[in-house]
C-alpha positions as CSV (number, residue, x, y, z in Angstrom):
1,X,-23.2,-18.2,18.4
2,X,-25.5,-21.0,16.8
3,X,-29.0,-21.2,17.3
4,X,-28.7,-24.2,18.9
5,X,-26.6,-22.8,21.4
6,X,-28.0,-20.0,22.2
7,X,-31.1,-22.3,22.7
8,X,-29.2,-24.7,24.7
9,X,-28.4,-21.3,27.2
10,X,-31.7,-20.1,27.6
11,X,-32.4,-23.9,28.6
12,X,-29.4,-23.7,31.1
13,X,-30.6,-20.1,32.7
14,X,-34.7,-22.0,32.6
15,X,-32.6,-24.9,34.5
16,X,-31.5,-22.2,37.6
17,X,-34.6,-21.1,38.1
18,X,-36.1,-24.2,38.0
19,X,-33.9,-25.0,41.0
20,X,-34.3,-22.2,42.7
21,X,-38.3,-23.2,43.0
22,X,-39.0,-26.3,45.0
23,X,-37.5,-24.6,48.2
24,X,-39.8,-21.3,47.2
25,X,-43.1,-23.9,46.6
26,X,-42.0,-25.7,49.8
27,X,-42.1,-22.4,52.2
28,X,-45.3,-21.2,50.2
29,X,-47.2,-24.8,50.4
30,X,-47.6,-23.8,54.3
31,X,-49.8,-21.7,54.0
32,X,-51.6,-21.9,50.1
33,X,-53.0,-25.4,48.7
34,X,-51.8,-26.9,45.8
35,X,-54.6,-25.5,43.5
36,X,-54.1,-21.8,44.8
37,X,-51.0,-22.0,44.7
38,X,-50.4,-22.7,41.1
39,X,-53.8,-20.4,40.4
40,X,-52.0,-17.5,41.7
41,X,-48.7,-18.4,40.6
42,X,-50.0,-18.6,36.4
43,X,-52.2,-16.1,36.9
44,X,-49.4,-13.7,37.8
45,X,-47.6,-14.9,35.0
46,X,-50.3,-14.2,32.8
47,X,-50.5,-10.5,33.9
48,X,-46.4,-10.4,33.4
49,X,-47.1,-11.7,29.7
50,X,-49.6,-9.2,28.7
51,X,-47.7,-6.1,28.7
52,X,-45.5,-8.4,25.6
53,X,-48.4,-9.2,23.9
54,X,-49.8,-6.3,23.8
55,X,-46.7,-4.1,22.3
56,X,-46.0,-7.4,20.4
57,X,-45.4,-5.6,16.6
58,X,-48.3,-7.2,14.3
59,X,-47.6,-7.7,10.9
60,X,-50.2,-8.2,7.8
61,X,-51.3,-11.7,7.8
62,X,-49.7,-13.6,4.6
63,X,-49.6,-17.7,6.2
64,X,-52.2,-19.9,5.9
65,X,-54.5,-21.0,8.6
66,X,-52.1,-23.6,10.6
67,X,-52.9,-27.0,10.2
68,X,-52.5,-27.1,14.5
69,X,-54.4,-24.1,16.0
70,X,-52.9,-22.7,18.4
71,X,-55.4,-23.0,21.4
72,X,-55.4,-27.0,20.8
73,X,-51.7,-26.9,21.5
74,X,-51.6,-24.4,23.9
75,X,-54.3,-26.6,26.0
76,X,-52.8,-29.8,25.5
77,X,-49.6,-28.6,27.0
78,X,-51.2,-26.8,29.8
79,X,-52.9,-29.9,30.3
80,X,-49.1,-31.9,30.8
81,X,-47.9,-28.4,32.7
82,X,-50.7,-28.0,35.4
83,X,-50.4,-32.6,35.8
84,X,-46.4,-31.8,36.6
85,X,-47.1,-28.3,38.6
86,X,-49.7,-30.1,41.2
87,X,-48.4,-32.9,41.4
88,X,-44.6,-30.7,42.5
89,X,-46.5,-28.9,44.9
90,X,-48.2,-31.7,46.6
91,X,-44.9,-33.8,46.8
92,X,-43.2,-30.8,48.6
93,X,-46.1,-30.8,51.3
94,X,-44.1,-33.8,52.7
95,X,-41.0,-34.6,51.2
96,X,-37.8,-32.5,51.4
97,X,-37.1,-30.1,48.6
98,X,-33.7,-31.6,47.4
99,X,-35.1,-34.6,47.8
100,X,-38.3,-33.8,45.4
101,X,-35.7,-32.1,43.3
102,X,-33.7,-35.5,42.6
103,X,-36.6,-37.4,42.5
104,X,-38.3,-35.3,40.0
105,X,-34.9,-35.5,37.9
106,X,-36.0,-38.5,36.7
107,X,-38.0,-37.3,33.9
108,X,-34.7,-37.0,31.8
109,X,-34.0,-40.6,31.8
110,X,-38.1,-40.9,31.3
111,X,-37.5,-39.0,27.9
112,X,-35.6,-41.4,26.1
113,X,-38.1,-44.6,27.5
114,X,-40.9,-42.1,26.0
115,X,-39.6,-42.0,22.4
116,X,-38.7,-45.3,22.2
117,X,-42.3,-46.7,23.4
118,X,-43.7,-44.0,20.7
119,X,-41.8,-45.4,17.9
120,X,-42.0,-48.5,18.9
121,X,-38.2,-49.2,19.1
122,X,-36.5,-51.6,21.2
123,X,-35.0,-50.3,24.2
124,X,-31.5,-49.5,23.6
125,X,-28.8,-50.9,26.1
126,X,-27.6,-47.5,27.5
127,X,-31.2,-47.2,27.9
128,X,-31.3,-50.9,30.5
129,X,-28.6,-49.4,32.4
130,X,-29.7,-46.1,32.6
131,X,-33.1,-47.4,34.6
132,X,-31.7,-49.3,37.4
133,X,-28.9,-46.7,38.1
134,X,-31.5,-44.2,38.4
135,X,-34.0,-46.5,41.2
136,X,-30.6,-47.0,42.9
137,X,-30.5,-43.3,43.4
138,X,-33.5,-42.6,44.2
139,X,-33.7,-45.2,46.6
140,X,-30.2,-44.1,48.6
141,X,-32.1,-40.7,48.5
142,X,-35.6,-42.1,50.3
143,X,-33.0,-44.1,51.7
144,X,-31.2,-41.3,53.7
145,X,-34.5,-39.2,54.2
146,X,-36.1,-42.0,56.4
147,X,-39.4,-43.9,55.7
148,X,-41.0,-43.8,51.9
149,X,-43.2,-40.6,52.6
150,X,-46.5,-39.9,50.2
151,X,-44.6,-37.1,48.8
152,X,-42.1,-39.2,47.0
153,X,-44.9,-41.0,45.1
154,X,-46.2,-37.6,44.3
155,X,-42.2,-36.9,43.0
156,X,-41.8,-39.5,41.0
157,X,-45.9,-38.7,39.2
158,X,-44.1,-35.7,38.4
159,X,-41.3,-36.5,36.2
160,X,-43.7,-38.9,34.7
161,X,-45.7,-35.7,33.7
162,X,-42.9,-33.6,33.1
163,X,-41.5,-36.4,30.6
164,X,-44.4,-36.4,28.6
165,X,-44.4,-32.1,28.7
166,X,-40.8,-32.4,27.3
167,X,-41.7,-34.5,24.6
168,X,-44.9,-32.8,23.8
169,X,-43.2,-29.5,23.6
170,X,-40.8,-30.4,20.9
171,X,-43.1,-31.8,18.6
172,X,-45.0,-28.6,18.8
173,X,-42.6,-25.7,19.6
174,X,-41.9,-25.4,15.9
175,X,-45.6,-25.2,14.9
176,X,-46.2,-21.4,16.5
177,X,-44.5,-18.1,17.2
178,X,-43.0,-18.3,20.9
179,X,-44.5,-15.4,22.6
180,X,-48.5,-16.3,21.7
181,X,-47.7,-20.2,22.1
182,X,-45.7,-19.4,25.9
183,X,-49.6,-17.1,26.2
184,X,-51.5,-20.2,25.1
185,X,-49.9,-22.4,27.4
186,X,-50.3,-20.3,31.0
187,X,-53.6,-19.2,30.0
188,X,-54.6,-23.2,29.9
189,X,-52.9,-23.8,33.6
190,X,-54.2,-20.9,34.9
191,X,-58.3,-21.6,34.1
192,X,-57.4,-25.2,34.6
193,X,-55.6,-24.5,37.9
194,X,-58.9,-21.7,39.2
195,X,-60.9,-24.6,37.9
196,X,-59.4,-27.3,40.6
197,X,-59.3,-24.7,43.6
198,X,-62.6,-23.9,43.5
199,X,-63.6,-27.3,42.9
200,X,-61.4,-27.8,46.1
201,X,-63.6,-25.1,48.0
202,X,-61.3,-23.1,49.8
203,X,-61.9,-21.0,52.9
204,X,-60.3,-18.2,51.2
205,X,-58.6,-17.8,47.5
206,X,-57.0,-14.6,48.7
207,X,-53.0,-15.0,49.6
208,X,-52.0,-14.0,53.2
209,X,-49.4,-10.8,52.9
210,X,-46.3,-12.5,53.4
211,X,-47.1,-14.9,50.7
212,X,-47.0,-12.5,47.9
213,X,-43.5,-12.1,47.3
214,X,-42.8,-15.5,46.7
215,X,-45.5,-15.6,44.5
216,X,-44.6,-12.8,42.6
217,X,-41.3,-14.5,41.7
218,X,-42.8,-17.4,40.7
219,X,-45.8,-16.4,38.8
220,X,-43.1,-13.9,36.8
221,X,-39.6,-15.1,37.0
222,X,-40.3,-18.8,37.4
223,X,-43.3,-19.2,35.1
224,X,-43.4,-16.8,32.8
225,X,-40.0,-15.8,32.1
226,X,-39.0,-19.3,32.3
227,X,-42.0,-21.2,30.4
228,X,-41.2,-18.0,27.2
229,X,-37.3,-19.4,27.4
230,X,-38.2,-22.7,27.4
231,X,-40.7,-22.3,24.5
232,X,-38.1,-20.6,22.3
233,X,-35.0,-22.8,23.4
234,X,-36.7,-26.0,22.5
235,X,-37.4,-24.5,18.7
236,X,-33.7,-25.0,18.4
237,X,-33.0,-27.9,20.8
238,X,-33.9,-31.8,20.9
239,X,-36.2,-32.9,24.2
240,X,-33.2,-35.2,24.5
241,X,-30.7,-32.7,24.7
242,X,-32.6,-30.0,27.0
243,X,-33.6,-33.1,29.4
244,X,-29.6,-33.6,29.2
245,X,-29.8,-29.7,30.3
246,X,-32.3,-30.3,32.9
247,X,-30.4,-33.2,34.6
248,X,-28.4,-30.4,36.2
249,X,-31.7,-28.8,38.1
250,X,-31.5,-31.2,41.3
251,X,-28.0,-29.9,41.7
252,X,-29.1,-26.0,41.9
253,X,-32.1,-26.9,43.7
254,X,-30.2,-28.8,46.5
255,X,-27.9,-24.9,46.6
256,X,-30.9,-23.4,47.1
257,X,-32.2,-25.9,49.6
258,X,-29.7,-25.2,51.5
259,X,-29.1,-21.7,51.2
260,X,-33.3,-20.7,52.0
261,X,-34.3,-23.5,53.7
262,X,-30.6,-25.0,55.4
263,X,-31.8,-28.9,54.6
264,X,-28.6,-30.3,54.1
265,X,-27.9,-33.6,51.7
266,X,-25.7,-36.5,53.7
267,X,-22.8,-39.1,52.4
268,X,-25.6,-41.5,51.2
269,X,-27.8,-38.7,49.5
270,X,-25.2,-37.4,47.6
271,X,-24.0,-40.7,46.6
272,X,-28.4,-41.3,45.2
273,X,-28.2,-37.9,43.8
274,X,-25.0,-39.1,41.6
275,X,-26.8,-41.7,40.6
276,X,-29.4,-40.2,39.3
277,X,-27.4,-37.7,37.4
278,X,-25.2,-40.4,35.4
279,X,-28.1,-42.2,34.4
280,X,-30.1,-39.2,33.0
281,X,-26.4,-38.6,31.1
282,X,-26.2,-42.2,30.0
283,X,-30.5,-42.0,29.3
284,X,-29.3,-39.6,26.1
285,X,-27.0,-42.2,24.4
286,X,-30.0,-44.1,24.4
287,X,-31.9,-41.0,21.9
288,X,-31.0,-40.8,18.2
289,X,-30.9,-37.2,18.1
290,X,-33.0,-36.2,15.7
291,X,-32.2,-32.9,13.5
292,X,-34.8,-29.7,15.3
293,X,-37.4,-28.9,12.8
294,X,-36.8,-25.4,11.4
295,X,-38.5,-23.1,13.9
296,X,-41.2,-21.0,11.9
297,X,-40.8,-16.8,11.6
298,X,-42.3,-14.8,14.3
299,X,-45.9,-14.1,12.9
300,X,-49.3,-13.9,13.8
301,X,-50.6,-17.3,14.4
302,X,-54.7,-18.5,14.0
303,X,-55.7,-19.9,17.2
């Protein structure tokens, strides 16, 4: 098997998990704000990364100092990470979870609008029709869900975000080893995250007992297992082609949806949520795709 497909699977397995999240965040946003939430969540993830770390084999130094330390990147993408995690959770405080789910989906075709306003191309033609498709769908979605709710606004800040992650992770992914960059990058969220809930002033920063469970899969399944994948799939993958990967995370979500949390998507929900799959397909005929910059060897990295 290729690298590049083997990176396009750990991308599809990251895409599953993904899904199986906003219903988990949804149940857990009852009783945990935002900022704790995602505080405990990374800082779980952090203790699950340690252990690698640690037993990490380390090797005589023999590269240069890197032209990009690694604590820059690391904090610039936790920066992107922690902007898409809040603004997540705060969307599912009042908007379904499959809903959220499609509406966040439209990151992918955000991708493709990204790279073209970076290089300054014009926008291709796949890229126009891509667009409107996608507002269709997401307004047969709010559509069927009732009366525009805060928490789709919240949605759609976070495939802004998560667009601008995606396209930050690929043009640094290459630069560092993927165990100490995937470190780098839930170390940022998690002070960042501690940072905002006690800025928020909480009663309490201490989970209620049911509450950890949930937690524990996210902050070590979802998070760290996930955010380590990621990292080393997108050393081998385009952001255009893992957002094409990505498109399919509203459709597990909406299985898990309705498997932990029975919400259930109608005639003219389905119809948005098609929608807003073909246009994050058609968004990727709109991305010259690029070859993947040759993904450095596993070594220490200064930082």
């Amino acid at each position: 098997m290729s690298a590049r497909a083997r990176g396009a699977l750990l991308l599809l397995l990251v895409t599953c998990l993904w899904g199986s999240t906003f219903a988990v965040v949804k149940t857990l946003g009852e009783s945990l704000s935002a900022p704790l939430l995602i505080a405990w969540r990374f800082s779980i993830a952090a203790v699950a990364l340690l252990p690698l770390l640690l037993w990490r084999p380390r090797t005589p130094r023999t590269l240069p100092v890197p032209a990009h330390p690694l604590w820059r990147d690391g904090l610039m993408l936790g920066a992107w990470l922690i902007a898409g995690y809040g603004t997540q959770t705060i969307a599912l405080q009042t908007t379904t979870a499959n809903r959220a789910a499609f509406f966040t989906a439209l990151s992918v075709v955000l991708v493709p609008l990204w790279l073209a306003l970076a290089q300054r191309r014009r926008l291709p033609l796949t890229l126009w029709a891509a667009l409107p498709l996608a507002v269709a769908g997401l307004g047969l979605l709010s559509w069927e869900g009732g009366a525009w709710v805060v928490g789709d606004a919240w949605a759609l800040a976070c495939a802004v975000t998560y667009a601008g992650f995606i396209v930050a992770l690929e043009g640094t992914a290459h630069r560092h080893a993927a165990l100490p960059f995937t470190a780098a990058q839930v170390l940022s969220v998690t002070g960042l995250a501690w940072g905002w809930a006690l800025l928020s002033a909480p009663a309490t920063v201490l989970p209620p007992p049911d509450a950890w469970a949930p937690l524990l899969y996210l902050g070590v399944a979802a998070t760290a297992v996930t955010t380590l994948l990621q990292t080393v799939g997108q050393r081998h993958v385009s952001a255009a082609e893992a957002s094409l990967i990505y498109a399919l995370e509203p459709v597990t979500a909406t299985a898990f949806s309705y498997a932990l949390l029975r919400e259930q998507v109608g005639l003219r929900g389905a119809l948005g949520g098609v929608l807003v799959v073909v246009a994050t397909v058609l968004s990727q005929r709109a991305t010259p795709h690029a070859e993947t910059p040759a993904p450095q060897a596993e070594e220490p990295q200064a930082g």
